[in-house]
C-alpha positions in Angstrom: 14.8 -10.4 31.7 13.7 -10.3 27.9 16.4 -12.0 25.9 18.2 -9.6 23.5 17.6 -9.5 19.7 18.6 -8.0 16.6 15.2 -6.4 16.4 15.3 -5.3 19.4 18.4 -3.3 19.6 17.5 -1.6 16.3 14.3 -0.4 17.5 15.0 0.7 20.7 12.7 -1.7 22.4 12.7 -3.3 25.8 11.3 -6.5 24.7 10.5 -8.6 21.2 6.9 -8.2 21.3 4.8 -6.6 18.6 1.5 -5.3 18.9 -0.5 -6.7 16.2 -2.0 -4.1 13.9 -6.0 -5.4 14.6 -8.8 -2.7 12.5 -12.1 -2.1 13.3 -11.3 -0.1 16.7 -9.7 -2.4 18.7 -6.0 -0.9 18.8 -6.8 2.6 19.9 -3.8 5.1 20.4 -4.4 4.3 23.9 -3.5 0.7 23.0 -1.1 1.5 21.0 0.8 4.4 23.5 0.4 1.3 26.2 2.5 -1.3 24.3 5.3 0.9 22.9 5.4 2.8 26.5 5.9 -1.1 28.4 8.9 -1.3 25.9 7.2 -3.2 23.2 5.9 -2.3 19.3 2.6 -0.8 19.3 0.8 -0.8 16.3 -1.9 1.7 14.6 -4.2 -0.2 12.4 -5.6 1.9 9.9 -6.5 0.1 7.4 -10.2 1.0 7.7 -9.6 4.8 8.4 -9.7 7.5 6.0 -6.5 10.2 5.8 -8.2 12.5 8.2 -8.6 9.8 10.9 -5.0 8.9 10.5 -3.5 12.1 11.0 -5.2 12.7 14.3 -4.9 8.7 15.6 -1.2 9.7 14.7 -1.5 12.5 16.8 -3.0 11.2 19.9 -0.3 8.6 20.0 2.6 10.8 20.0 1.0 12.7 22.6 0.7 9.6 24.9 3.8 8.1 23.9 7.6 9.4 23.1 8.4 5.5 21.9 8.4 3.6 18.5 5.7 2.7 16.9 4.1 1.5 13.8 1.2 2.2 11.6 -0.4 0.1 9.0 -2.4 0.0 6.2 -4.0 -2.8 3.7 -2.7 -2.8 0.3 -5.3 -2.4 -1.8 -8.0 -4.9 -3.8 -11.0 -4.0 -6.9 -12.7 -7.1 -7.0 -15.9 -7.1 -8.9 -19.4 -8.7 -8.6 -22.2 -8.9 -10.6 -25.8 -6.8 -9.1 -27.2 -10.4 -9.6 -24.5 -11.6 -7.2 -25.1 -8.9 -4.4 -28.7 -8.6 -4.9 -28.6 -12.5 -3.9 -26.5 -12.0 -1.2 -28.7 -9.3 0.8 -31.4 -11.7 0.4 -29.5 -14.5 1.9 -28.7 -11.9 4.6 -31.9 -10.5 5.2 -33.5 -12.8 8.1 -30.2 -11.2 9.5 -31.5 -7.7 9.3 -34.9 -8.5 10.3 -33.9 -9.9 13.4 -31.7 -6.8 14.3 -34.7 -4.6 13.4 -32.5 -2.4 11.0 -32.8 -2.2 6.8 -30.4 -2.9 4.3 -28.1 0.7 4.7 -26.2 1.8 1.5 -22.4 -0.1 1.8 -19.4 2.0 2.6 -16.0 2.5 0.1 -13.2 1.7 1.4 -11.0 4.6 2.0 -8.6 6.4 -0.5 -5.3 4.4 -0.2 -3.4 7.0 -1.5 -4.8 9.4 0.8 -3.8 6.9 3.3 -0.4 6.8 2.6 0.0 10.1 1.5 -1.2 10.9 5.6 1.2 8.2 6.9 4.1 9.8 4.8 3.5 12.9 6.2 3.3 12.1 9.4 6.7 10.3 9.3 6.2 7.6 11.1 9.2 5.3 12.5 7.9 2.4 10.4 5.3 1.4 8.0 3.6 -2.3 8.1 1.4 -3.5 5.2 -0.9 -6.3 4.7 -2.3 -8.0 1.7 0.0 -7.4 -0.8 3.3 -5.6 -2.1 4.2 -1.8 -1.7 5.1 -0.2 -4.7 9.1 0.0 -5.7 8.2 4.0 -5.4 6.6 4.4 -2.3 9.2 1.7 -1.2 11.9 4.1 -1.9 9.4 7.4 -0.5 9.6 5.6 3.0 13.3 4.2 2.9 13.8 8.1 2.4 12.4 9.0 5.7 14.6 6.5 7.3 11.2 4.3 7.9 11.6 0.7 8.6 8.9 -1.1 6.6 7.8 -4.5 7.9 5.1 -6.7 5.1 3.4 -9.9 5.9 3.6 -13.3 4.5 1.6 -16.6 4.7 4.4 -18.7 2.9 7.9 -18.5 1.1 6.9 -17.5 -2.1 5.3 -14.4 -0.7 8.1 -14.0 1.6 10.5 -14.0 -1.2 8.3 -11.3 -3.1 8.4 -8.8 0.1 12.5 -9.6 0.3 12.8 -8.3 -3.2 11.4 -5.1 -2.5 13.1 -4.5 0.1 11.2 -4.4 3.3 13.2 -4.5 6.1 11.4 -7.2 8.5 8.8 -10.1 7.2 6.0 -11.5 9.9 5.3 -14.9 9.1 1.6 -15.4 9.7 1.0 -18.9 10.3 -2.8 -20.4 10.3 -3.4 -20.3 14.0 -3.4 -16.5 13.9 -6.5 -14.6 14.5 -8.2 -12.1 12.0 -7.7 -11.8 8.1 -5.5 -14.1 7.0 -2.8 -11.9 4.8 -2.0 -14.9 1.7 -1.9 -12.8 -1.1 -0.2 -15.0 -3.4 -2.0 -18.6 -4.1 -5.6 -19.4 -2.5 -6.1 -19.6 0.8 -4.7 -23.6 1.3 -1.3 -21.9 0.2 -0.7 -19.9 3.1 -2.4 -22.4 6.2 1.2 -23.3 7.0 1.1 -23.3 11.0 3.7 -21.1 12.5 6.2 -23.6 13.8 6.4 -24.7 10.6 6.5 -21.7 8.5 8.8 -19.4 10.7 12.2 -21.6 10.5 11.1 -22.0 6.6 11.1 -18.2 6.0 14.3 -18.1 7.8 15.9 -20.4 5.9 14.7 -19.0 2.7 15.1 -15.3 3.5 18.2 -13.1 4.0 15.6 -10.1 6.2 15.2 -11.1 9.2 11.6 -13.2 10.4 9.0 -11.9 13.0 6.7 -14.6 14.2 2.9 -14.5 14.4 0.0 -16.9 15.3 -1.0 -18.4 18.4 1.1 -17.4 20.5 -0.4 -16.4 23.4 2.2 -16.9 26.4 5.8 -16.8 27.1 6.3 -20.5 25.9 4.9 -19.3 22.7 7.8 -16.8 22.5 10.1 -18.7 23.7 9.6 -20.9 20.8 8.9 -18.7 18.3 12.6 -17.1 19.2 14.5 -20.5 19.5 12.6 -21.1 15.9 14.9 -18.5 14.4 12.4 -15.3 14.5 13.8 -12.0 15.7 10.5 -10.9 17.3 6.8 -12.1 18.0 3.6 -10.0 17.0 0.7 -10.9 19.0 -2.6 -9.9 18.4 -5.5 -11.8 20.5 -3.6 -11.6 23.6 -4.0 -7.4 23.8 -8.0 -7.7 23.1 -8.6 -8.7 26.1 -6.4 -5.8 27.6 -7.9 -2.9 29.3 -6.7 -0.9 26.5 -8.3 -2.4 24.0 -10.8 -0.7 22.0 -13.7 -3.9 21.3 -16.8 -3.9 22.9 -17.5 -5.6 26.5 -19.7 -8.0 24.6 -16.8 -9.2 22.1 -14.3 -9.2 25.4 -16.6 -11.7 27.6 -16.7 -14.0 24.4 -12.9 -14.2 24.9 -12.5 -14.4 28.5 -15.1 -17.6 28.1 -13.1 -19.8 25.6 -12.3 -22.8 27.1 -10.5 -24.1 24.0 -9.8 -23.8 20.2 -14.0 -23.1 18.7 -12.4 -20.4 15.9 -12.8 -21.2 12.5 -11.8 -19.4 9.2 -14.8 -17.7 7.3 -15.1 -15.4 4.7 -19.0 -14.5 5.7 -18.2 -11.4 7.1 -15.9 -9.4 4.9 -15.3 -11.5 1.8 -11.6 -12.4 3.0 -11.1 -15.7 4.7 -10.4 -14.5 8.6 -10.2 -16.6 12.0 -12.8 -15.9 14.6 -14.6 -17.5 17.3 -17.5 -19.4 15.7 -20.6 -18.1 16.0 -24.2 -18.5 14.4 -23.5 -15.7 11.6 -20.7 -18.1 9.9 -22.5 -21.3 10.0 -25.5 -20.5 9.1 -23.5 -18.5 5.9 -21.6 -21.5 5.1 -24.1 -22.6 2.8 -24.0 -19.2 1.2 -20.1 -19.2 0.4 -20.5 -19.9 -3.5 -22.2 -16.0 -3.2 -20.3 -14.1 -1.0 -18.4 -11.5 -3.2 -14.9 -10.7 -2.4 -13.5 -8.3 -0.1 -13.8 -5.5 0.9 -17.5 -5.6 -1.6 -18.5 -7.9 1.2 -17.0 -6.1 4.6 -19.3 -3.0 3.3 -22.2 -5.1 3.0 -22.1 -6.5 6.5 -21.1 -3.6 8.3 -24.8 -2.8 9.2 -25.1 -6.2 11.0 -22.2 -5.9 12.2 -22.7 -2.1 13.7 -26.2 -3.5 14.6 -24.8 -6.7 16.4 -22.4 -4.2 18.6 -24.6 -1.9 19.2 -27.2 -4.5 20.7 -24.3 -6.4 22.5 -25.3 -9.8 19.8 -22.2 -11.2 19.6 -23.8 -14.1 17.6 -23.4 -12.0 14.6 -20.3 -9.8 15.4 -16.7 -10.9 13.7 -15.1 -12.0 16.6 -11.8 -12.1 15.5 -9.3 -14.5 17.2 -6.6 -16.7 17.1 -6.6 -20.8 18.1 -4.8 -20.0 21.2 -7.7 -17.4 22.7 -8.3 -19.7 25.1 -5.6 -18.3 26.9 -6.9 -14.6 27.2 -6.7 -12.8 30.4 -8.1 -9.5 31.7 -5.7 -7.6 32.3 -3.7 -3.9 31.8 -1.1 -4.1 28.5 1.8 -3.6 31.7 0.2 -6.4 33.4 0.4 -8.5 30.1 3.8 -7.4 29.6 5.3 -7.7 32.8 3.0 -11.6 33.2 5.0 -12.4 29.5 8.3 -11.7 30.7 8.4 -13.5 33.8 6.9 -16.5 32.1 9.5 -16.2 29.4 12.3 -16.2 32.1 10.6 -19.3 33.3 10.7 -20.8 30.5 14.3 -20.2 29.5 15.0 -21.4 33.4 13.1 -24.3 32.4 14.9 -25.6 29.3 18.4 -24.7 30.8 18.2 -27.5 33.5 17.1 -30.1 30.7 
Protein backbone atom coordinates (compact mmCIF):
# COMPACT_ATOMS: atom_id res chain seq x y z
CA UNK A 1 0.00 0.00 0.00
CA UNK A 2 1.22 3.63 -1.06
CA UNK A 3 1.10 5.76 2.01
CA UNK A 4 -1.45 8.68 1.76
CA UNK A 5 -0.53 12.32 1.01
CA UNK A 6 -1.82 15.66 0.74
CA UNK A 7 -0.89 15.58 -2.88
CA UNK A 8 -2.26 12.68 -3.33
CA UNK A 9 -5.78 13.16 -2.27
CA UNK A 10 -5.93 16.47 -4.12
CA UNK A 11 -5.10 14.92 -7.32
CA UNK A 12 -6.86 12.01 -7.34
CA UNK A 13 -3.90 9.72 -7.50
CA UNK A 14 -3.19 6.22 -6.35
CA UNK A 15 0.30 6.83 -5.45
CA UNK A 16 2.93 9.98 -4.89
CA UNK A 17 4.87 9.47 -7.91
CA UNK A 18 5.42 12.00 -10.65
CA UNK A 19 6.44 11.32 -14.06
CA UNK A 20 9.17 13.66 -14.83
CA UNK A 21 8.43 15.93 -17.69
CA UNK A 22 11.89 14.64 -19.94
CA UNK A 23 11.79 16.59 -23.93
CA UNK A 24 13.31 15.38 -26.78
CA UNK A 25 10.68 12.33 -27.32
CA UNK A 26 11.11 10.36 -24.54
CA UNK A 27 7.72 10.92 -22.60
CA UNK A 28 5.34 10.08 -25.43
CA UNK A 29 1.48 10.24 -24.69
CA UNK A 30 1.91 6.65 -24.55
CA UNK A 31 4.26 7.22 -21.54
CA UNK A 32 2.46 9.61 -20.32
CA UNK A 33 -1.34 7.74 -20.50
CA UNK A 34 0.86 4.65 -18.76
CA UNK A 35 1.86 6.61 -15.60
CA UNK A 36 -1.38 8.55 -14.92
CA UNK A 37 -3.45 5.16 -15.86
CA UNK A 38 -1.14 3.02 -12.93
CA UNK A 39 -2.36 5.86 -10.60
CA UNK A 40 0.58 8.07 -10.83
CA UNK A 41 1.25 11.86 -12.56
CA UNK A 42 2.24 11.55 -16.04
CA UNK A 43 3.81 14.29 -17.54
CA UNK A 44 3.85 15.84 -21.24
CA UNK A 45 7.10 17.56 -21.98
CA UNK A 46 6.67 20.04 -24.45
CA UNK A 47 9.05 22.16 -24.12
CA UNK A 48 10.65 21.51 -27.50
CA UNK A 49 7.27 21.25 -29.47
CA UNK A 50 5.57 23.87 -31.34
CA UNK A 51 1.57 24.80 -30.59
CA UNK A 52 0.48 22.37 -33.24
CA UNK A 53 2.40 19.37 -31.76
CA UNK A 54 0.92 20.17 -28.45
CA UNK A 55 -2.60 20.20 -29.28
CA UNK A 56 -2.47 16.83 -30.86
CA UNK A 57 0.14 15.14 -28.03
CA UNK A 58 -2.70 16.66 -25.80
CA UNK A 59 -5.03 14.86 -27.76
CA UNK A 60 -3.64 11.42 -28.00
CA UNK A 61 -3.31 11.44 -24.27
CA UNK A 62 -6.78 12.00 -23.34
CA UNK A 63 -7.65 9.40 -25.70
CA UNK A 64 -5.52 6.86 -23.92
CA UNK A 65 -6.06 8.04 -20.58
CA UNK A 66 -9.34 9.47 -18.54
CA UNK A 67 -6.65 10.41 -15.42
CA UNK A 68 -4.69 13.57 -14.37
CA UNK A 69 -1.98 14.71 -15.95
CA UNK A 70 0.40 17.38 -16.53
CA UNK A 71 2.02 19.28 -19.32
CA UNK A 72 5.05 21.44 -19.33
CA UNK A 73 6.82 23.92 -20.89
CA UNK A 74 10.34 25.89 -20.54
CA UNK A 75 10.10 29.38 -19.63
CA UNK A 76 11.71 31.21 -22.02
CA UNK A 77 15.66 32.55 -22.54
CA UNK A 78 17.31 35.28 -25.59
CA UNK A 79 20.79 34.84 -24.93
CA UNK A 80 23.09 36.28 -27.44
CA UNK A 81 26.44 35.40 -29.11
CA UNK A 82 28.66 36.95 -31.27
CA UNK A 83 29.04 35.18 -35.32
CA UNK A 84 32.70 35.17 -34.12
CA UNK A 85 31.56 33.00 -31.21
CA UNK A 86 29.40 30.49 -33.25
CA UNK A 87 31.54 30.51 -36.18
CA UNK A 88 34.26 29.12 -33.59
CA UNK A 89 32.18 26.81 -32.23
CA UNK A 90 31.13 24.80 -35.58
CA UNK A 91 34.71 24.64 -36.17
CA UNK A 92 35.40 23.14 -32.83
CA UNK A 93 32.53 20.84 -33.77
CA UNK A 94 33.38 19.96 -37.12
CA UNK A 95 35.67 16.59 -36.71
CA UNK A 96 32.17 15.83 -35.18
CA UNK A 97 30.32 16.19 -38.37
CA UNK A 98 32.86 14.71 -40.45
CA UNK A 99 32.79 11.64 -38.64
CA UNK A 100 28.96 11.37 -38.88
CA UNK A 101 29.24 12.03 -42.60
CA UNK A 102 26.61 14.90 -42.45
CA UNK A 103 27.26 19.05 -43.03
CA UNK A 104 26.75 21.81 -40.79
CA UNK A 105 22.42 22.06 -41.29
CA UNK A 106 21.03 25.51 -40.64
CA UNK A 107 20.04 25.56 -36.47
CA UNK A 108 16.40 25.36 -35.52
CA UNK A 109 14.30 28.39 -33.28
CA UNK A 110 13.00 27.43 -30.49
CA UNK A 111 9.27 27.35 -30.61
CA UNK A 112 6.80 30.30 -30.03
CA UNK A 113 6.29 30.31 -26.20
CA UNK A 114 3.31 32.06 -26.44
CA UNK A 115 1.96 29.85 -28.98
CA UNK A 116 2.88 27.31 -26.50
CA UNK A 117 0.88 28.39 -23.83
CA UNK A 118 -1.73 29.86 -25.66
CA UNK A 119 -2.20 25.76 -26.97
CA UNK A 120 -1.84 24.54 -23.28
CA UNK A 121 -4.55 27.11 -22.19
CA UNK A 122 -6.78 25.95 -24.56
CA UNK A 123 -6.61 22.67 -24.07
CA UNK A 124 -7.20 23.04 -20.32
CA UNK A 125 -5.20 20.96 -18.94
CA UNK A 126 -5.51 19.75 -15.12
CA UNK A 127 -2.13 21.40 -14.36
CA UNK A 128 0.68 23.30 -15.83
CA UNK A 129 4.57 22.64 -14.79
CA UNK A 130 7.25 25.03 -15.78
CA UNK A 131 10.91 24.92 -15.87
CA UNK A 132 13.58 27.57 -15.98
CA UNK A 133 12.06 30.37 -14.63
CA UNK A 134 8.90 32.33 -13.27
CA UNK A 135 5.33 32.36 -14.96
CA UNK A 136 4.01 35.67 -15.43
CA UNK A 137 1.53 37.18 -12.53
CA UNK A 138 -0.93 37.14 -15.76
CA UNK A 139 -0.88 33.90 -17.11
CA UNK A 140 -0.58 32.94 -13.36
CA UNK A 141 -3.90 34.20 -12.80
CA UNK A 142 -5.14 32.80 -16.82
CA UNK A 143 -4.42 29.18 -15.30
CA UNK A 144 -5.65 29.69 -11.58
CA UNK A 145 -8.86 30.62 -13.69
CA UNK A 146 -9.20 27.29 -15.24
CA UNK A 147 -8.89 25.71 -11.86
CA UNK A 148 -5.20 24.46 -13.13
CA UNK A 149 -2.83 23.42 -10.53
CA UNK A 150 0.59 24.93 -11.52
CA UNK A 151 3.65 23.14 -10.12
CA UNK A 152 7.46 25.32 -10.89
CA UNK A 153 10.87 23.96 -10.21
CA UNK A 154 13.52 25.02 -7.91
CA UNK A 155 17.28 24.31 -7.40
CA UNK A 156 17.44 26.23 -3.91
CA UNK A 157 15.39 28.47 -1.39
CA UNK A 158 15.83 31.57 -2.99
CA UNK A 159 14.12 30.29 -6.15
CA UNK A 160 11.74 28.46 -4.14
CA UNK A 161 10.72 31.53 -2.38
CA UNK A 162 10.29 33.40 -5.90
CA UNK A 163 7.82 30.47 -7.25
CA UNK A 164 5.84 30.71 -3.61
CA UNK A 165 5.21 34.35 -4.35
CA UNK A 166 3.50 33.85 -7.38
CA UNK A 167 1.63 31.58 -6.40
CA UNK A 168 2.20 28.11 -7.80
CA UNK A 169 0.57 25.62 -5.99
CA UNK A 170 3.39 22.80 -5.61
CA UNK A 171 7.42 23.42 -5.88
CA UNK A 172 9.81 20.19 -6.95
CA UNK A 173 12.99 20.55 -5.39
CA UNK A 174 15.54 19.44 -8.00
CA UNK A 175 18.49 18.44 -6.15
CA UNK A 176 22.02 17.76 -8.07
CA UNK A 177 21.69 14.03 -8.54
CA UNK A 178 18.85 14.57 -10.94
CA UNK A 179 19.22 13.76 -14.44
CA UNK A 180 18.70 16.25 -17.51
CA UNK A 181 18.82 20.15 -17.49
CA UNK A 182 19.41 21.35 -14.39
CA UNK A 183 16.40 24.05 -13.76
CA UNK A 184 18.72 26.97 -11.34
CA UNK A 185 17.44 29.89 -12.73
CA UNK A 186 18.44 32.19 -10.13
CA UNK A 187 22.44 32.26 -9.23
CA UNK A 188 25.03 30.17 -11.47
CA UNK A 189 25.04 26.77 -11.58
CA UNK A 190 27.11 26.06 -7.97
CA UNK A 191 23.86 27.83 -6.38
CA UNK A 192 21.50 25.18 -7.16
CA UNK A 193 23.97 21.68 -6.76
CA UNK A 194 22.27 21.26 -3.36
CA UNK A 195 21.74 17.36 -3.22
CA UNK A 196 18.15 16.39 -2.60
CA UNK A 197 18.34 15.18 1.02
CA UNK A 198 19.50 18.30 1.73
CA UNK A 199 17.51 20.65 -0.25
CA UNK A 200 13.95 19.06 0.21
CA UNK A 201 13.56 19.46 4.21
CA UNK A 202 15.16 23.09 3.43
CA UNK A 203 12.36 24.07 1.00
CA UNK A 204 10.06 22.79 3.55
CA UNK A 205 11.09 24.63 6.08
CA UNK A 206 11.34 27.76 4.20
CA UNK A 207 8.03 27.36 2.16
CA UNK A 208 4.42 27.46 3.22
CA UNK A 209 3.34 25.34 -0.59
CA UNK A 210 3.90 22.19 -0.15
CA UNK A 211 7.58 20.33 -1.61
CA UNK A 212 7.77 17.57 -4.33
CA UNK A 213 11.06 15.76 -4.27
CA UNK A 214 13.30 15.10 -7.34
CA UNK A 215 16.78 13.58 -7.96
CA UNK A 216 18.05 10.21 -7.69
CA UNK A 217 15.69 8.52 -6.58
CA UNK A 218 15.37 5.56 -8.32
CA UNK A 219 13.72 2.96 -5.86
CA UNK A 220 11.24 2.69 -3.12
CA UNK A 221 13.96 3.57 -0.42
CA UNK A 222 14.38 6.65 -2.41
CA UNK A 223 10.71 7.52 -1.75
CA UNK A 224 10.50 6.48 1.30
CA UNK A 225 13.00 9.08 2.21
CA UNK A 226 12.16 11.62 0.12
CA UNK A 227 8.53 11.39 2.01
CA UNK A 228 9.91 11.01 5.66
CA UNK A 229 12.13 14.23 4.43
CA UNK A 230 8.92 16.31 4.44
CA UNK A 231 8.03 16.21 0.56
CA UNK A 232 4.40 15.47 -0.44
CA UNK A 233 5.36 13.58 -3.59
CA UNK A 234 8.44 12.27 -5.65
CA UNK A 235 9.02 13.04 -9.53
CA UNK A 236 11.15 10.63 -11.11
CA UNK A 237 12.53 10.91 -14.29
CA UNK A 238 15.48 8.23 -15.27
CA UNK A 239 13.61 5.41 -13.83
CA UNK A 240 10.64 5.58 -16.75
CA UNK A 241 13.48 5.74 -19.67
CA UNK A 242 14.17 2.64 -19.38
CA UNK A 243 10.24 1.67 -19.49
CA UNK A 244 8.69 0.15 -22.42
CA UNK A 245 6.88 3.21 -22.90
CA UNK A 246 9.45 5.32 -23.21
CA UNK A 247 9.97 7.11 -26.33
CA UNK A 248 14.41 7.08 -26.60
CA UNK A 249 16.08 5.11 -28.93
CA UNK A 250 17.20 1.31 -28.28
CA UNK A 251 20.75 2.66 -28.43
CA UNK A 252 20.30 5.40 -25.59
CA UNK A 253 18.13 2.46 -23.49
CA UNK A 254 21.12 -0.25 -23.62
CA UNK A 255 23.49 2.69 -22.42
CA UNK A 256 21.20 2.70 -19.34
CA UNK A 257 20.50 -0.88 -18.67
CA UNK A 258 24.64 -1.10 -18.66
CA UNK A 259 25.54 1.38 -15.87
CA UNK A 260 27.02 -0.27 -13.25
CA UNK A 261 27.48 2.85 -11.21
CA UNK A 262 27.46 6.79 -11.00
CA UNK A 263 29.74 7.74 -14.72
CA UNK A 264 27.08 10.97 -15.31
CA UNK A 265 28.50 14.20 -15.20
CA UNK A 266 27.07 17.79 -15.73
CA UNK A 267 27.85 19.38 -19.21
CA UNK A 268 26.78 22.19 -21.01
CA UNK A 269 28.33 20.71 -24.60
CA UNK A 270 25.18 19.78 -25.85
CA UNK A 271 22.59 22.42 -25.42
CA UNK A 272 24.34 25.39 -23.78
CA UNK A 273 22.51 24.57 -20.27
CA UNK A 274 24.50 22.66 -17.79
CA UNK A 275 22.49 19.09 -17.85
CA UNK A 276 23.41 15.54 -16.16
CA UNK A 277 24.12 12.66 -18.49
CA UNK A 278 26.02 9.64 -18.85
CA UNK A 279 29.52 10.60 -19.92
CA UNK A 280 30.39 10.02 -23.11
CA UNK A 281 33.20 11.06 -25.69
CA UNK A 282 31.13 14.26 -27.07
CA UNK A 283 31.43 16.01 -23.42
CA UNK A 284 35.03 15.36 -22.81
CA UNK A 285 36.45 15.97 -25.68
CA UNK A 286 34.16 19.58 -25.51
CA UNK A 287 35.36 20.32 -22.15
CA UNK A 288 38.11 22.13 -23.47
CA UNK A 289 35.73 24.12 -25.64
CA UNK A 290 33.46 25.37 -22.69
CA UNK A 291 34.85 29.14 -22.63
CA UNK A 292 32.90 29.00 -26.49
CA UNK A 293 29.88 27.23 -26.06
CA UNK A 294 27.05 29.89 -26.32
CA UNK A 295 24.16 29.66 -24.08
CA UNK A 296 21.12 27.80 -24.51
CA UNK A 297 18.94 27.12 -26.47
CA UNK A 298 21.71 29.07 -29.36
CA UNK A 299 23.64 25.89 -28.54
CA UNK A 300 20.83 22.99 -28.44
CA UNK A 301 20.06 24.20 -32.23
CA UNK A 302 23.52 23.98 -33.10
CA UNK A 303 23.94 20.39 -32.00
CA UNK A 304 20.84 19.01 -32.94
CA UNK A 305 22.40 17.73 -36.33
CA UNK A 306 24.92 15.59 -34.33
CA UNK A 307 22.66 14.74 -32.18
CA UNK A 308 19.79 13.62 -34.95
CA UNK A 309 22.92 12.12 -36.77
CA UNK A 310 24.23 10.21 -33.61
CA UNK A 311 20.52 8.59 -33.22
CA UNK A 312 20.00 7.96 -36.37
CA UNK A 313 23.34 5.83 -36.59
CA UNK A 314 22.71 4.33 -33.16
CA UNK A 315 26.31 6.44 -31.84
CA UNK A 316 25.55 6.98 -28.51
CA UNK A 317 29.14 8.46 -28.06
CA UNK A 318 27.76 11.61 -29.19
CA UNK A 319 23.97 11.51 -28.20
CA UNK A 320 22.85 13.58 -24.73
CA UNK A 321 22.17 10.79 -22.69
CA UNK A 322 20.40 12.29 -20.17
CA UNK A 323 20.45 10.67 -16.64
CA UNK A 324 20.46 10.99 -13.10
CA UNK A 325 23.48 9.59 -10.51
CA UNK A 326 21.17 6.80 -9.47
CA UNK A 327 20.80 5.21 -13.27
CA UNK A 328 22.57 2.51 -12.25
CA UNK A 329 19.51 1.28 -10.97
CA UNK A 330 17.41 1.17 -14.37
CA UNK A 331 15.42 -1.78 -15.20
CA UNK A 332 13.53 -2.89 -18.27
CA UNK A 333 10.47 -3.07 -17.65
CA UNK A 334 6.49 -1.89 -18.49
CA UNK A 335 5.57 1.64 -16.40
CA UNK A 336 2.87 -1.09 -14.38
CA UNK A 337 5.69 -3.16 -13.77
CA UNK A 338 7.71 -0.13 -12.38
CA UNK A 339 4.85 0.92 -10.47
CA UNK A 340 3.63 -2.10 -9.07
CA UNK A 341 8.05 -3.16 -8.32
CA UNK A 342 7.94 0.69 -6.46
CA UNK A 343 5.18 0.00 -4.27
CA UNK A 344 6.02 -3.20 -2.92
CA UNK A 345 9.52 -2.02 -2.28
CA UNK A 346 8.12 1.00 -0.54
CA UNK A 347 5.85 -1.31 1.75
CA UNK A 348 9.16 -2.98 2.42
CA UNK A 349 10.67 -0.39 3.35
CA UNK A 350 8.17 1.13 5.75
CA UNK A 351 8.04 -2.72 7.20
CA UNK A 352 11.58 -2.23 7.54
CA UNK A 353 11.98 0.86 9.59
CA UNK A 354 8.86 -0.08 11.84
CA UNK A 355 10.67 -3.00 13.53
CA UNK A 356 13.84 -0.70 14.19
Amino acid sequence: MWPKTAFMQRLGLNSPLIQAPMAGGATTPELVAAVSNAGGLGSFAAGYLNAQQITSGIAEIHALTDRPFAVNLFMPEYPFALTEKIEQIQAIMEPFRQELGIEAACPVNPPDFTAQVEAVLAAQVPIFSFTFGLLSNELVQRFKAQDCLLIGTATNVREALALQTIGVDYIVAQGSEAGGHRGTFSGDVDSGLTGTMALVPQLTAALNTPVLAAGGIMNGKGIVAALALGAEGVQMGTAFLSCEESGIPESYRQALLAQEGDDTALTRAFSGKWARGIRNRFMVEMRTAEDVIPDYPIQNGLTRDIRQAATQQSRPEFMSLWAGQAVALSQACTVAELLARLEQEVSQALKRLSKM
